[in-house]
C-alpha positions as a LaTeX table, in Angstrom:
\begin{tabular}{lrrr}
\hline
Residue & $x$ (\AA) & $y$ (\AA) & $z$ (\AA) \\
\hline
Unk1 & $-93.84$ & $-24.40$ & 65.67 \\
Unk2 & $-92.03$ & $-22.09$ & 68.25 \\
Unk3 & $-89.93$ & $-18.88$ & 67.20 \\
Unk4 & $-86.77$ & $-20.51$ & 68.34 \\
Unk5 & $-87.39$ & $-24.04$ & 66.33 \\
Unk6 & $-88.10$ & $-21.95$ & 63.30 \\
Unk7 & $-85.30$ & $-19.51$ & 63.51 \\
Unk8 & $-82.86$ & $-22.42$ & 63.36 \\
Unk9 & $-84.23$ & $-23.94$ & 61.18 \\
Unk10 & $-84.25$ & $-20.63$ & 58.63 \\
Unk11 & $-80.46$ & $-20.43$ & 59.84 \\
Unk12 & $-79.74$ & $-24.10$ & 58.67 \\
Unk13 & $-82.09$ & $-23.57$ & 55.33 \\
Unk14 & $-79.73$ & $-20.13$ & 54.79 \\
Unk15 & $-76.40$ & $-21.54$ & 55.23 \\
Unk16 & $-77.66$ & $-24.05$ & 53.06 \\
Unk17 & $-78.01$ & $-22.32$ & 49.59 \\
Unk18 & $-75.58$ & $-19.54$ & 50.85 \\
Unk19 & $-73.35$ & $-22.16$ & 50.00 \\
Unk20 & $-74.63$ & $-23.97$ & 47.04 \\
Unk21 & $-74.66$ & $-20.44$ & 45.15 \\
Unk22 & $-71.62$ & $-18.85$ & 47.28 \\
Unk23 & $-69.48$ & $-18.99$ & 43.96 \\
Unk24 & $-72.32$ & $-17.93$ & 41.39 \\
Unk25 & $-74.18$ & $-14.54$ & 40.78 \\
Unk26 & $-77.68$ & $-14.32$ & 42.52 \\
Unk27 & $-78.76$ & $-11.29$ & 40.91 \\
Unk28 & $-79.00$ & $-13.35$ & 37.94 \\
Unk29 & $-80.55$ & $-16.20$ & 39.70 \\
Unk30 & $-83.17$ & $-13.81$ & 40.87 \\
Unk31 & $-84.21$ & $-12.01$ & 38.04 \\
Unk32 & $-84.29$ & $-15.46$ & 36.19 \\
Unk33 & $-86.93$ & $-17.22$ & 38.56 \\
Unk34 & $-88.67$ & $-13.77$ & 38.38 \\
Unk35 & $-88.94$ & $-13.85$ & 34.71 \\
Unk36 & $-89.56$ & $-17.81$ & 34.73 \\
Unk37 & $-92.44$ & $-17.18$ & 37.44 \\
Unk38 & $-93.78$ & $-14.04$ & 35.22 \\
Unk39 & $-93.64$ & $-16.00$ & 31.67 \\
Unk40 & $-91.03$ & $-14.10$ & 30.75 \\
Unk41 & $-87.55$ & $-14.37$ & 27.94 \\
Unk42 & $-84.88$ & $-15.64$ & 30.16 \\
Unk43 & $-82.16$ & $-15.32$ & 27.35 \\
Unk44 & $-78.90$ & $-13.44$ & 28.37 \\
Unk45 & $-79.78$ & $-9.97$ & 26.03 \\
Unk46 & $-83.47$ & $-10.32$ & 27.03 \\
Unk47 & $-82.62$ & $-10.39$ & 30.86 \\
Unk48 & $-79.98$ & $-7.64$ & 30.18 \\
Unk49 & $-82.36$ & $-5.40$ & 29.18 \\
Unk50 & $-85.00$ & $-6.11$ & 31.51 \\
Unk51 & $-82.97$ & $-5.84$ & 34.26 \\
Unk52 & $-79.93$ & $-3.50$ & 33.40 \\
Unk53 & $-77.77$ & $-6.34$ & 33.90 \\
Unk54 & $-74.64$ & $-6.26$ & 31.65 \\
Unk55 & $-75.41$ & $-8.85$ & 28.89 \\
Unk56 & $-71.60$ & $-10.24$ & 30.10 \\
Unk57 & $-72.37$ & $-10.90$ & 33.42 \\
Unk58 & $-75.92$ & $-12.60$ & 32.76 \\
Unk59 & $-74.21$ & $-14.64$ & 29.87 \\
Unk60 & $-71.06$ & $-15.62$ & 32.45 \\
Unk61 & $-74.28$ & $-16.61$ & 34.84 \\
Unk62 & $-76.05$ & $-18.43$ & 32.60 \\
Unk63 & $-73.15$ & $-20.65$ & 31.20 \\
Unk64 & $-71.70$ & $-21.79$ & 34.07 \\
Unk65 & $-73.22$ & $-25.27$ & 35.40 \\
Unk66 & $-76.26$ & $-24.11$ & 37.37 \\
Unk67 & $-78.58$ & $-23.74$ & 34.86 \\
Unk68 & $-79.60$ & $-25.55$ & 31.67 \\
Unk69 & $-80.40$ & $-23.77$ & 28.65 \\
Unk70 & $-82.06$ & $-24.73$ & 25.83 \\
Unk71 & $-81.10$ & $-24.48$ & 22.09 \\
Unk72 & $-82.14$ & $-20.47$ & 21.68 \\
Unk73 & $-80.42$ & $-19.54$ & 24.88 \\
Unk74 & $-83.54$ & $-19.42$ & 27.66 \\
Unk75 & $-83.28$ & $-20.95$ & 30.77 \\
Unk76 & $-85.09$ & $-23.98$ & 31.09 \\
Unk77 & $-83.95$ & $-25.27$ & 34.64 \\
Unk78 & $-82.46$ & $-23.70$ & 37.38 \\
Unk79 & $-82.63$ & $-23.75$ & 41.37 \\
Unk80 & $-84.73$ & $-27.10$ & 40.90 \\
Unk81 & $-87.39$ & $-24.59$ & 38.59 \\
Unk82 & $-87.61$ & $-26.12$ & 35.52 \\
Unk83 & $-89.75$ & $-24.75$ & 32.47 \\
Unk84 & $-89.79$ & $-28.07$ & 30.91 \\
Unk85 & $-88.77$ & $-31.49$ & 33.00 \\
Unk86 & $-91.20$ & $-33.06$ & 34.87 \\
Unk87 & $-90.18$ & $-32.39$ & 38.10 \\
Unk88 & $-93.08$ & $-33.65$ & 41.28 \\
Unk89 & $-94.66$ & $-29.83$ & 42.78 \\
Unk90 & $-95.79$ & $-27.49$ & 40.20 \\
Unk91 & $-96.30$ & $-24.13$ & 40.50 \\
Unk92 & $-99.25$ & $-22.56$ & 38.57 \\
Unk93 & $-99.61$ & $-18.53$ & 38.26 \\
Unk94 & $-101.26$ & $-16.27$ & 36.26 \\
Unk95 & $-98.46$ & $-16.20$ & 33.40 \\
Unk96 & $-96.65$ & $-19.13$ & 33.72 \\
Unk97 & $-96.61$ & $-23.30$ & 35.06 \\
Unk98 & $-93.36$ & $-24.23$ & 36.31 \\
Unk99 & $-92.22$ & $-27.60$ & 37.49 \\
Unk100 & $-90.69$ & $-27.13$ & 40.99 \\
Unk101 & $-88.22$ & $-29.92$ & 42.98 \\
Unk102 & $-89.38$ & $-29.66$ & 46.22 \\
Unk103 & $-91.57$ & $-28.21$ & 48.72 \\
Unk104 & $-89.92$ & $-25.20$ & 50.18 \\
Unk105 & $-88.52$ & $-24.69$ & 47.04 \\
Unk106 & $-92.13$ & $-24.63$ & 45.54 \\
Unk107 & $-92.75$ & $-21.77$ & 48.19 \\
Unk108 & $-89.82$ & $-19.76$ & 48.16 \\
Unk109 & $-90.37$ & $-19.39$ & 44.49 \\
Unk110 & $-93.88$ & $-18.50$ & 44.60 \\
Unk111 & $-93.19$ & $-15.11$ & 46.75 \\
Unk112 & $-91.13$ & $-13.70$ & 43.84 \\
Unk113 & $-93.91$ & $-12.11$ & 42.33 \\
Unk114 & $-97.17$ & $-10.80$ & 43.51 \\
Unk115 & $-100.40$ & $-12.20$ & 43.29 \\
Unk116 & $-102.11$ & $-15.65$ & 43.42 \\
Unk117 & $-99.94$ & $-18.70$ & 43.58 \\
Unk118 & $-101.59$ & $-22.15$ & 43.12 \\
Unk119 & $-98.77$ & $-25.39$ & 44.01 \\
Unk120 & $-100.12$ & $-29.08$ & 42.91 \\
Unk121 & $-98.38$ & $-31.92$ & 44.37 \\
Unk122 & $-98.96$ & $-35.25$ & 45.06 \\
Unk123 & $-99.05$ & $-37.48$ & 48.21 \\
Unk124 & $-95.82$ & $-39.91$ & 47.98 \\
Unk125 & $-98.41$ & $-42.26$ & 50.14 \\
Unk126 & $-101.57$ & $-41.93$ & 49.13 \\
Unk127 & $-100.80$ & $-40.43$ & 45.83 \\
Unk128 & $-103.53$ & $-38.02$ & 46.49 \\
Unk129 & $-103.57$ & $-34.57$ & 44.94 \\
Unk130 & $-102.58$ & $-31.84$ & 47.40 \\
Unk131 & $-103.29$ & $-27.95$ & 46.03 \\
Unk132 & $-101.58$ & $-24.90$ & 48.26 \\
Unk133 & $-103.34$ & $-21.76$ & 47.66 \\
Unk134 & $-101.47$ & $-18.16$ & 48.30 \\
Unk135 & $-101.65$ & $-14.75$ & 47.97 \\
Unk136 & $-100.35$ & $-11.48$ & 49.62 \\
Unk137 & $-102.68$ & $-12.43$ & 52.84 \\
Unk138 & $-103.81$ & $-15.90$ & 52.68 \\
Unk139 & $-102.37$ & $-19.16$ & 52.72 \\
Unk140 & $-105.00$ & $-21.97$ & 52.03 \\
Unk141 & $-104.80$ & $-26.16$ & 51.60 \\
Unk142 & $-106.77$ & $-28.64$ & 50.53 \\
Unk143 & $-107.03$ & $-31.08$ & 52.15 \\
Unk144 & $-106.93$ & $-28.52$ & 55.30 \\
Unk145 & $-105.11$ & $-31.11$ & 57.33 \\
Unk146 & $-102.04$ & $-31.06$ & 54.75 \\
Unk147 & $-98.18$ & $-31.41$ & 56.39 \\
Unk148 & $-94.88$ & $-31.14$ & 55.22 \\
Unk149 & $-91.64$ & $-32.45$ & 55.66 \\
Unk150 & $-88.33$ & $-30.76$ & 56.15 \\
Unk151 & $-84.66$ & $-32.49$ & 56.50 \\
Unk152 & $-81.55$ & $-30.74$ & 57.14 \\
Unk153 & $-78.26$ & $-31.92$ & 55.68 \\
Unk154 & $-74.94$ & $-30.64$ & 56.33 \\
Unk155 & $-73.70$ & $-28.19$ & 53.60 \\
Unk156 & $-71.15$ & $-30.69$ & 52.12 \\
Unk157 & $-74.12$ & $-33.25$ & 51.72 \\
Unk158 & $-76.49$ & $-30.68$ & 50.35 \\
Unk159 & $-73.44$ & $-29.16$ & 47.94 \\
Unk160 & $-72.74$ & $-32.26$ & 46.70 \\
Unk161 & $-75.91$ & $-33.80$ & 46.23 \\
Unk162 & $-78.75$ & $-31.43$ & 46.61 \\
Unk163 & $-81.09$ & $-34.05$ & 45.35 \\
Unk164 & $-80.69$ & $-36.87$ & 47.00 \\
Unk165 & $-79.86$ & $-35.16$ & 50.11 \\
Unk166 & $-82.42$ & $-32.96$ & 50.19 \\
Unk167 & $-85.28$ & $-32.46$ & 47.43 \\
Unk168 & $-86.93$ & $-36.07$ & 46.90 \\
Unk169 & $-87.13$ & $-35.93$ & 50.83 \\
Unk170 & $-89.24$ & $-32.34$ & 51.49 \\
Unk171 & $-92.76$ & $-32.93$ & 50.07 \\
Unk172 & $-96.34$ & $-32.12$ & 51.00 \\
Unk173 & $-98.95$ & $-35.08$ & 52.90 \\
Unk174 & $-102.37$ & $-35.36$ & 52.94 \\
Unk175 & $-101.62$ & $-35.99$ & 56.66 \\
Unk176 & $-99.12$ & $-36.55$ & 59.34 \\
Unk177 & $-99.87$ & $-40.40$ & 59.19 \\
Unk178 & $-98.50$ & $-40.53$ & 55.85 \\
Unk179 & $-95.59$ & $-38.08$ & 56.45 \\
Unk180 & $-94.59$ & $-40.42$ & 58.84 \\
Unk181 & $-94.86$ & $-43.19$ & 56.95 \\
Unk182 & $-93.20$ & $-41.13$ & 53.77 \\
Unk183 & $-90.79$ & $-39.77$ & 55.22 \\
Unk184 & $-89.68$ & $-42.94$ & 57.70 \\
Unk185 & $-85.94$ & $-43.60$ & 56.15 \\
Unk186 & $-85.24$ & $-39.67$ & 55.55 \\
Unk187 & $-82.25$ & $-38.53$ & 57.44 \\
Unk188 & $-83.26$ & $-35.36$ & 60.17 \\
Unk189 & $-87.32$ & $-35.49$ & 58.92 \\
Unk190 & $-88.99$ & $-32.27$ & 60.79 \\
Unk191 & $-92.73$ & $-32.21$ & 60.01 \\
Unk192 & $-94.35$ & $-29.07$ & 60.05 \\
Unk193 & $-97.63$ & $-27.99$ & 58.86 \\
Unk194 & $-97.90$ & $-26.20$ & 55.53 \\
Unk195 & $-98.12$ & $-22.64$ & 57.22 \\
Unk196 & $-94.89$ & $-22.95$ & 58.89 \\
Unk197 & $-92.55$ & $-24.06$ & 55.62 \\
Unk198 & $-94.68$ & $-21.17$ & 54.40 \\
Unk199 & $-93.26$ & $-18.75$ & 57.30 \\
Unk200 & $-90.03$ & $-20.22$ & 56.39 \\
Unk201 & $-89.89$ & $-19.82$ & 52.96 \\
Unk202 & $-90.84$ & $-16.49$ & 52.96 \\
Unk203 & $-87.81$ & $-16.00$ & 55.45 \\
Unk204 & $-85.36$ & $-17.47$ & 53.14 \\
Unk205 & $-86.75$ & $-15.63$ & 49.93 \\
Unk206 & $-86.14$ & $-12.18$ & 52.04 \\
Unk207 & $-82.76$ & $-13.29$ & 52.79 \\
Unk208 & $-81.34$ & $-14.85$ & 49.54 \\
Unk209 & $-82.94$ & $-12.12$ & 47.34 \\
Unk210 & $-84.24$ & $-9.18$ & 49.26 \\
\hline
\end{tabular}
């Protein structure tokens, strides 16, 4: 992919969840998918501490309709990260195994923390297991020929239904022949190999939380 496709397209992905979190803290939100990623309490006074956060402003977070808690107080979904549901990408660490709803998603998250990242998906086509394989300087995939596939909403379809709009359409393939097929009815389908979402989400992880 050129410089110039890609920096749009990290423009479009920005403006994107710029939005969808415009109203909400994302201090919180980052320390949260830090400590989710690291295996870590995600409870208002535990993130408080960990973070010097004022326990108010994590608990004013935490409430508010973004995330879902369970019955002690820790976080059990957020950002499409979930602890618990079974969502279709996980991502496997050291400390932790988090269910993940998409893709980039999958990607962004996994450059939160150092060290290895492992994401498991599944072919929507083939229903073939696809593993993603990172660290600070390598990106591997297996199968090596592994694609992925990108749409772009507008940010009133993407606010409104994130989802639909967006997640259930941005998966890995085995290969572009079943991207294509995949991904045939999705609205604005780029397909990409698995190094360039890569480059991308490690763009939009420097940009939404430094």
């Amino acid at each position: 992919m050129d410089t110039n496709k890609q920096a749009k397209i990290c423009d479009h992905m920005n403006r994107l969840f710029a939005e969808r979190w415009r109203h909400h803290d994302r201090s919180v939100l980052h320390h949260t998918l830090l400590s989710m990623v690291e295996g870590r309490p995600t409870d208002a006074r535990s993130l408080s501490i960990r973070y010097s956060i004022p326990e108010s402003r994590v608990f004013a977070a935490l409430t508010t309709d973004r995330y879902d808690l369970n019955g002690s107080g820790e976080v059990v979904e957020v950002f499409g990260v979930s602890t618990e549901s079974r969502l279709p990408i996980e991502l496997v660490s050291r400390d932790s195994t988090l269910n993940i709803c998409c893709a980039l998603v999958s990607l962004m998250v996994s450059q939160l923390s150092p060290g290895q990242k492992t994401v498991l998906s599944v072919d929507p086509v083939s229903k073939r297991r696809i593993e993603i394989t990172s660290g600070t300087s390598f990106l591997k995939s297996d199968p090596i020929d592994a694609v992925a596939v990108l749409v772009a909403p507008t940010v009133d379809e993407f606010c409104n239904d994130p989802s639909n709009s967006f997640c259930e359409h941005v998966r890995f393939y085995e290969s572009a022949e079943n991207a294509f097929v995949g991904s045939k009815d999705a609205p604005s389908a780029v397909y990409m190999s698995v190094e360039d979402l890569f480059r991308i989400a490690q763009s939009l992880s420097r940009e939404l939380w430094g």
